[in-house]
N, C-alpha and C positions, 0 to 999 in steps of 0.2 A: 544149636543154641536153643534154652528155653523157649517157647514163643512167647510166653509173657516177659520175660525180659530182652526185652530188642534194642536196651540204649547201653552202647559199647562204652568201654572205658576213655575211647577218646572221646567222645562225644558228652558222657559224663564230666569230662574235663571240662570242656568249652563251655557247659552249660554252669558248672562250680563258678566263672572267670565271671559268665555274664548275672548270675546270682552276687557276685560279691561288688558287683557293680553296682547293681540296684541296689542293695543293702544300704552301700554306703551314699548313693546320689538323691533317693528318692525321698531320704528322710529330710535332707537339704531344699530340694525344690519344695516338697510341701511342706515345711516348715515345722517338721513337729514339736519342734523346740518349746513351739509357741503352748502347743497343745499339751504334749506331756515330755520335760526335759528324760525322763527315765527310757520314754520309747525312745527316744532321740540316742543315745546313750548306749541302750539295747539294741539297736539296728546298726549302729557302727562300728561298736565292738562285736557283734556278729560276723558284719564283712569284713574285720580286719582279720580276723581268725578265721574263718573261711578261705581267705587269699591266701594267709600264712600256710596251712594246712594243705592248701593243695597245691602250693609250690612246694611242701614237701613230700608229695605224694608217689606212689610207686604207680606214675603213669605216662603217658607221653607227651604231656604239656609241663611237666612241674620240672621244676632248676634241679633239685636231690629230690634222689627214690629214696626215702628215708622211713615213709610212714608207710605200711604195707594197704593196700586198696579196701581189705577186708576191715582192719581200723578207720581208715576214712569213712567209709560206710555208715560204721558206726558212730559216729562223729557225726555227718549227717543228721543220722535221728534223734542221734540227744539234740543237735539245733532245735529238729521238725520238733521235738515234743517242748523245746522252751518256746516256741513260737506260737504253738498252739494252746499253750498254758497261759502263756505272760498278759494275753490281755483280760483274762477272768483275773489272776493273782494280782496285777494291780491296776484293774479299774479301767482299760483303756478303750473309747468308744469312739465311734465315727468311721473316717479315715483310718485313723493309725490302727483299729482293731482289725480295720477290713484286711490292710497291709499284714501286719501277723498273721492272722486265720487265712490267709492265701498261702504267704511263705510257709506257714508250717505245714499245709496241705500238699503243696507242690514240691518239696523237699521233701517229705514222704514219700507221694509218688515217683521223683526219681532212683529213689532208693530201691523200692519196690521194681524196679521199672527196667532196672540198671543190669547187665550180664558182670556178676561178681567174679565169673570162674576165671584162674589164668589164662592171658592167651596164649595159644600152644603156638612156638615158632617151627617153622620148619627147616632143615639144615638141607644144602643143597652140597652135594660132596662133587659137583660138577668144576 
């Protein structure tokens, strides 16, 4: 294995589950409604399509292997680069920017982070 990439594809799962968690819980608790209905908006259509996407993912947490690992990936980074963009593109400060310019740093990072290559199975003829 790469050693810069040390986060396996299961592990990339759990962490996809507990991302679309936050997405959609935190925007609730801190109210960004109040602050900006679009990040609001933005963050939950995020985690709903994130959930989506990796329940149909070619890994070992998703319901159908439908979408190959190397598209989810990329899926990922277009998120990472709307999250890292959205709060220059519309205006958004305080909290709610801090929240974007995290997710879309740390969703980079997994990416970056992540062992993309198949896992090789082994056949035991025993």
């Amino acid at each position: 294995m790469n050693n810069m990439r040390f986060i396996s594809r299961f592990t990339h799962g759990m962490v996809d589950y507990a991302g679309a968690l936050v997405l959609l819980t935190v925007p609730l608790i801190a109210n960004f409604q109040a602050a900006s209905p679009l990040a609001y908006w933005l963050s939950m259509g995020a985690g709903f399509l994130l959930l989506t996407y990796s329940l149909l993912t070619d890994y070992a947490l998703s319901l159908k292997k439908l979408i190959p690992f190397q598209l989810h990936l990329a899926l990922d980074t277009l998120a990472s680069m709307m999250f890292l963009a959205a709060p220059f593109l519309f205006g958004f400060t305080g909290l709610v920017r801090l929240f974007f310019l995290a997710n879309g740093f740390l969703v980079l990072l997994a990416v970056l982070l992540t062992d993309y290559r198949p896992v090789r199975r082994s056949v035991s003829l025993n």
